[in-house]
BAVOSE-782984 format. One record per residue (C-alpha): x, y, z; residue in one letter. Coordinates in Angstrom, 2 decimals. Each point is the difference from the previous one (the first is absolute). Example, Ala and Ser with C-alpha at 12.3 -4.5 7.8 and 13.67 -1.06 7.14 Angstrom:
+---------+---------+---------+------+
|       X |       Y |       Z | code |
+---------+---------+---------+------+
|   12.30 |   -4.50 |    7.80 |    a |
|    1.37 |    3.44 |   -0.66 |    s |
+---------+---------+---------+------+
REM end
This chain:
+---------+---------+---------+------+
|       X |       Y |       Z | code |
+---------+---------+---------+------+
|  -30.13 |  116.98 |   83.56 |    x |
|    2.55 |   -1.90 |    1.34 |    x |
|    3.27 |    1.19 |    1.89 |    x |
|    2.93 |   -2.12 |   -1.11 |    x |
|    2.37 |   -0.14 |    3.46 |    x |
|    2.66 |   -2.98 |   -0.95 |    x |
|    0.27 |   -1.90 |   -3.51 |    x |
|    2.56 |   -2.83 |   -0.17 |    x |
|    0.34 |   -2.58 |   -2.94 |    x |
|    1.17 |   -3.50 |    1.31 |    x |
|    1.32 |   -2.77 |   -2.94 |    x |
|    0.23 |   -3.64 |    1.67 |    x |
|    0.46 |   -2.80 |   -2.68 |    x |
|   -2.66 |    0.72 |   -2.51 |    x |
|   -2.25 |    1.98 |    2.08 |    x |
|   -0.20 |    3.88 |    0.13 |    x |
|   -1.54 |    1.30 |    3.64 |    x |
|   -0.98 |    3.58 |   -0.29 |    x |
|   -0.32 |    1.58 |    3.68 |    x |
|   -1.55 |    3.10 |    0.54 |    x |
|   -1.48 |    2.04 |    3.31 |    x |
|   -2.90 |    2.14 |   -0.87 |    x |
|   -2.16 |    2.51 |    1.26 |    x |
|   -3.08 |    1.39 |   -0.11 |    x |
|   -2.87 |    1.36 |    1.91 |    x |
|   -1.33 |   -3.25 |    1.34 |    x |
|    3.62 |   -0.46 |    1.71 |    x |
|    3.08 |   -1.96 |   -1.55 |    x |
|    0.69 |   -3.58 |   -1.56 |    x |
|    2.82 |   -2.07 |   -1.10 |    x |
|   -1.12 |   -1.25 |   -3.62 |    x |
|    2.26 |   -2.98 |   -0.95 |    x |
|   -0.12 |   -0.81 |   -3.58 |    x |
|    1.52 |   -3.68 |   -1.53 |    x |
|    0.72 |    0.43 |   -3.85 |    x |
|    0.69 |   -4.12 |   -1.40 |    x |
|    0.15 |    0.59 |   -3.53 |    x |
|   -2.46 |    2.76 |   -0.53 |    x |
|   -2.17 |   -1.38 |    2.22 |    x |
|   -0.87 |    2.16 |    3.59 |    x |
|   -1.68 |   -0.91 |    3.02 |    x |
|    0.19 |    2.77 |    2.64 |    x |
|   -0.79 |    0.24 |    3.66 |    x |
|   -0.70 |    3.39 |    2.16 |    x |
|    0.64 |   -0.46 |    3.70 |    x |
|   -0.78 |    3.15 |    2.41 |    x |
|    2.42 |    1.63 |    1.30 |    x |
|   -1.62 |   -1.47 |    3.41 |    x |
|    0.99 |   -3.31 |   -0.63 |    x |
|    3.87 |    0.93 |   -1.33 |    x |
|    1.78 |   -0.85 |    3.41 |    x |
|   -2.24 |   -3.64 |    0.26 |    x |
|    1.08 |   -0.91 |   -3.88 |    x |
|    3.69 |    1.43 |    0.86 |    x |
|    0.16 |   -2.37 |    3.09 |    x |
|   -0.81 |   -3.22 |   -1.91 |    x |
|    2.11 |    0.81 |   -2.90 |    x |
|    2.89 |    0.57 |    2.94 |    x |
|   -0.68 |   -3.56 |    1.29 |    x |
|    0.07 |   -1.78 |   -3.69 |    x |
|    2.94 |    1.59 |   -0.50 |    x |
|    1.64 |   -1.22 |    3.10 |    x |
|   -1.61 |   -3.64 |   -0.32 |    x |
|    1.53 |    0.28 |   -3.74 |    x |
|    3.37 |    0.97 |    1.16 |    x |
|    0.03 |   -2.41 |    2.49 |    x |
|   -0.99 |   -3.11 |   -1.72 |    x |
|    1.38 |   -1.91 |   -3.09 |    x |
|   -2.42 |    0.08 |   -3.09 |    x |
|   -1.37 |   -3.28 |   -1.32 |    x |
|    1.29 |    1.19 |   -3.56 |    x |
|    3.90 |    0.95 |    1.32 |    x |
|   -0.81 |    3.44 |   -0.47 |    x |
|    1.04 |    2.87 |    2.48 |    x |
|   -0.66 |    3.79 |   -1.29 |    x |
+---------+---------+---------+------+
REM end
C-alpha cells in the first residue's frame, strides 16, 4: 500500500491537476493526475527524476515570464 506524503489540488481554467507524492516499498513517485471534464490521464515520475522535471518547469517559467504570449496573455 501506498504512503500518501503531499496531496495538492491545482484548478487552472477548466482543468483540475491533482498532485500527490507517494510512497511505497519500491521507493517514491510524484503521480500527476489531469481531470478535463471527467476525463484523467495521469503520469508517475520517480522521485529520481523530480529535480530534472523541476529544472525544466523552472526554465518555462522564466522563458514565459520573460516573453510576450502570441495570444496577449500573461498569468
Amino acid at each position: 500500500m501506498d504512503k500518501e506524503l503531499l496531496n495538492r489540488k491545482v484548478q487552472v481554467e477548466r482543468k483540475v491537476f491533482f498532485i500527490s507524492l507517494r510512497e511505497n516499498p519500491r521507493g517514491r513517485v510524484l503521480r500527476l493526475t489531469e481531470d478535463v471534464g471527467g476525463r484523467r490521464d495521469t503520469v508517475m515520475i520517480p522521485a529520481a527524476g523530480l529535480t530534472s522535471i523541476r529544472d525544466v518547469l523552472d526554465e518555462a517559467i522564466k522563458i514565459h515570464a520573460e516573453t510576450p504570449s502570441a495570444a496577449g496573455a500573461q498569468e
